[in-house]
C-alpha positions in Angstrom: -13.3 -12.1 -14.9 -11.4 -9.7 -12.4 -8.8 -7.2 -13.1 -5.2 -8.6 -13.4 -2.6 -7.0 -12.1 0.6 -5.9 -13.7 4.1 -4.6 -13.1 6.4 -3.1 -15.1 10.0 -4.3 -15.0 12.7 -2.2 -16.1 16.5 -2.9 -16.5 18.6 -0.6 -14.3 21.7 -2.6 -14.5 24.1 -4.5 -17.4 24.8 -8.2 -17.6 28.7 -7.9 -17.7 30.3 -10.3 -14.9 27.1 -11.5 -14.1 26.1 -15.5 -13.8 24.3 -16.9 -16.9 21.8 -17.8 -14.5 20.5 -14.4 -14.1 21.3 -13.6 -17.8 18.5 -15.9 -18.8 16.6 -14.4 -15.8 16.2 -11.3 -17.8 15.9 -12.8 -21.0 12.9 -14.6 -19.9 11.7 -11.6 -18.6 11.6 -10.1 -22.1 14.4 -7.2 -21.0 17.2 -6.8 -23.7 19.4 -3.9 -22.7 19.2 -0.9 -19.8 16.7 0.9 -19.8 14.5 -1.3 -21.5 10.9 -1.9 -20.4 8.6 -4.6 -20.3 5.1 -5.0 -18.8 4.2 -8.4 -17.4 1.3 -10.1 -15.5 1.5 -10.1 -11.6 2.2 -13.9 -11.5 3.7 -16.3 -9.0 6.6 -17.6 -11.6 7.4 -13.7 -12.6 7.8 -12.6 -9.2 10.1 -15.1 -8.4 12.1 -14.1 -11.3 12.0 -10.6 -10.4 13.4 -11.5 -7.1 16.2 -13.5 -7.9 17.7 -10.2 -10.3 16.1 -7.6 -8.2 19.7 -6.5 -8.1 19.4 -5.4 -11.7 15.5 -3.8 -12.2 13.1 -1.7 -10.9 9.7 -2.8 -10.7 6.1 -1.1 -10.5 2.7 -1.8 -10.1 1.1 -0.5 -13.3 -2.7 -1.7 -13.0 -4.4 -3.6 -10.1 -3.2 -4.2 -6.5 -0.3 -5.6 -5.7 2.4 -5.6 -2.6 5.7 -5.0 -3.6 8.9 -5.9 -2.0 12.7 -5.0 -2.2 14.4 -2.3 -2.8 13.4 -0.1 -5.8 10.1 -0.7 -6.0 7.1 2.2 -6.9 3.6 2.3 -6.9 1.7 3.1 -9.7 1.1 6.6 -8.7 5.6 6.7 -9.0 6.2 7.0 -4.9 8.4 4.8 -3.3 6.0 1.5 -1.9 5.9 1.9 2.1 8.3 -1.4 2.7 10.8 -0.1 -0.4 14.1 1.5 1.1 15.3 4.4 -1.7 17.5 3.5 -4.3 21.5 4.1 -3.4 22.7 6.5 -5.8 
């Protein structure tokens, strides 16, 4: 069986004045509160979570290969991915 690749999703951002729609986002991406952590399997159904609140987390490619997309995404090494643009401080 090959390798599957994972991410790692963090929380960057709260909830408050957000739709419900991308509060259950997060919950059924396992994240509870900032700064909070989760590491998921590289699937089709996460990814498209992950894009619709990629507003709110940071995401890295912890085992396997994986392209990444948006804005402040890392590679498992910790450098920015080639198509990420740096986080806006």
């Amino acid at each position: 069986m090959a390798e599957q690749t994972k991410i790692r999703v963090t929380q960057l951002k709260g909830l408050s004045h957000r739709p419900e729609a991308q509060r259950l986002i997060l919950k059924g991406l396992g994240l509870r509160r900032i700064g909070h952590t989760v590491e998921l399997r590289d699937t089709p159904p996460i990814r498209g979570m992950v894009v619709k609140v990629q507003h709110l987390v940071a995401v890295e490619v912890v085992k396997g290969e994986a392209k990444l997309f948006g804005g402040r995404h890392r590679n498992a090494d910790g450098t920015l991915h080639a198509d990420a643009k740096p986080a806006k401080k």
